[in-house]
N, C-alpha and C positions, 0 to 999 in steps of 0.2 A: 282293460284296466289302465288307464292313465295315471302319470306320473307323481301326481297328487293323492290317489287313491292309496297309492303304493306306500306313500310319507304318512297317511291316517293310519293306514294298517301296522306300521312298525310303532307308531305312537302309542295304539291301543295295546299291541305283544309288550311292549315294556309297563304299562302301565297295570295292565294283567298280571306281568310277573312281580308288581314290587307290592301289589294284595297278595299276592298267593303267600311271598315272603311274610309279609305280617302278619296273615291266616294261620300261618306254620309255626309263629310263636319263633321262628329258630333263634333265639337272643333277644337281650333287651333291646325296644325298637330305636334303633340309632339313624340318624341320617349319617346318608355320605359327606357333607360337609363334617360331621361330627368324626369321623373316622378317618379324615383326610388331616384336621390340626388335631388329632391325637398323636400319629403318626410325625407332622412334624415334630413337634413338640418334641415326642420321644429321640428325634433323630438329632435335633438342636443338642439335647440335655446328653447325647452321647459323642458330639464333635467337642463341646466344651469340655467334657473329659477327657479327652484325646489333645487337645492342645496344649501347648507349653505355657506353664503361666505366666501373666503379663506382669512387667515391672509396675512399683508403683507409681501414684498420679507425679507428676511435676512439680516441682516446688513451686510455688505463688508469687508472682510476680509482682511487687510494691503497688501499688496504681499513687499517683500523687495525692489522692485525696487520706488512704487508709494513714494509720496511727505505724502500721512499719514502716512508712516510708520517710515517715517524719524522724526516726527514729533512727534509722540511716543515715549517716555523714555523706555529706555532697561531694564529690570529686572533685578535688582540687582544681582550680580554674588555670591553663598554660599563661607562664608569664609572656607578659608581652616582650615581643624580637624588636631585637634594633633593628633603624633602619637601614635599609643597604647602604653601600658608599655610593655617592653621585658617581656618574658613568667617568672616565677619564680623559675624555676631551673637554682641550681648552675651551674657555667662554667666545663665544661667536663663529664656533665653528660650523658647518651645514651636519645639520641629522640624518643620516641614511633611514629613509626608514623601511623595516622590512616589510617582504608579500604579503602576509596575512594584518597589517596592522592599519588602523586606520586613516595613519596622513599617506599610508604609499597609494589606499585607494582613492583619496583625495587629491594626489599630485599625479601629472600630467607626466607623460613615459619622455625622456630627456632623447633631444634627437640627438644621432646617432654620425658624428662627422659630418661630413662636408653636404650639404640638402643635393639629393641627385637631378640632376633635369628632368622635368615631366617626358615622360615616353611623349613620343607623338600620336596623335590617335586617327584611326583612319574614318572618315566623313566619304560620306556619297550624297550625289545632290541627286534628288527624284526627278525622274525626267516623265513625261503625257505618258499615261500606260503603263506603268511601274506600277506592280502589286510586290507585298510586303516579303510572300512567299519566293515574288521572281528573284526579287533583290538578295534576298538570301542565300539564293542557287547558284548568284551568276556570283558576289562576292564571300561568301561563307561554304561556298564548296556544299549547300545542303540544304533543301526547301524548308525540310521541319524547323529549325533555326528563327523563321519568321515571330515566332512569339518571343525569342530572347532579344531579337530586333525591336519587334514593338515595345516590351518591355523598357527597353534603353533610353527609347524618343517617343514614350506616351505623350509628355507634352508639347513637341512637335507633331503628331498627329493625331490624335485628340483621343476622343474616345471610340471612335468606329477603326479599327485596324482596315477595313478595307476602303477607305476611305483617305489616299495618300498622296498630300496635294502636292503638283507639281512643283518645281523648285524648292522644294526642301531639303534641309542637309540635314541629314541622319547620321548618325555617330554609330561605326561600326563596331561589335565585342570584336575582342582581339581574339 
């Protein structure tokens, strides 16, 4: 008997027994849906007795159109503020303005004493055979280095990195 057979035969025992029951007359013939919301029903109508009872609805809130709202006096409108006093520097004096406001993002950061001398920066001139990685090793202390090298003098050597013409002077990171 396969698995199938087995699912017909339970199908046909329940269906046998729910004749048998209404053969037998035992009660009026109810369905189980019927005897499932009687149950709740009865069980609702016994927690709403059990509960505390609720306060009443909320009062009604005007809407602008109804006739209480009309009826309602407006709230007073705030009088208008004087305006503040002008700030207390003299006329022609410079404005400070602060970090968040919008001439200090529009004004340029004020240098800072005396302009320092540009560092010096260190150049290597390519010499026949010089790959980007050598050059790195021999002054950067570090082969992998080479890409922060091309980086620096892309338009000194163009767009192929391995491609690095003779006599060129390269600008070294510090």
């Amino acid at each position: 008997m396969g698995i199938f057979d087995f699912l017909k035969s339970d199908k046909k025992k329940t269906q046998e027994q729910v004749q048998q029951r209404a053969a037998e007359g035992a009660g009026p013939s109810r369905s189980a849906a019927a005897d499932a919301a009687s149950a709740t029903r009865a069980a609702a109508e016994r927690m709403a007795a059990a509960a505390p009872p609720r306060p009443g609805p909320a009062p009604a809130t005007p809407t602008p159109g109804s006739a209480a709202h009309k009826a309602v006096p407006a709230a007073p409108r705030p009088t208008a503020r004087p305006k503040p006093a002008p700030p207390s520097t003299p006329p022609g004096a410079a404005h400070t303005p602060t970090p968040h406001s919008a001439a200090h993002k529009a004004v340029p950061a004020a240098p800072t004493g005396r302009p320092q001398p540009a560092a010096r920066r260190r150049t290597y001139t390519v010499k026949q055979g010089d790959t980007l990685a050598a050059i790195a090793g021999r002054e950067l202390g570090n082969e992998a280095r080479w890409r922060e090298l091309y980086a620096m003098n892309r338009g000194v050597i163009g767009d192929n990195p391995d491609l690095v013409p003779p006599g060129a002077v390269l600008t070294l990171p510090v």
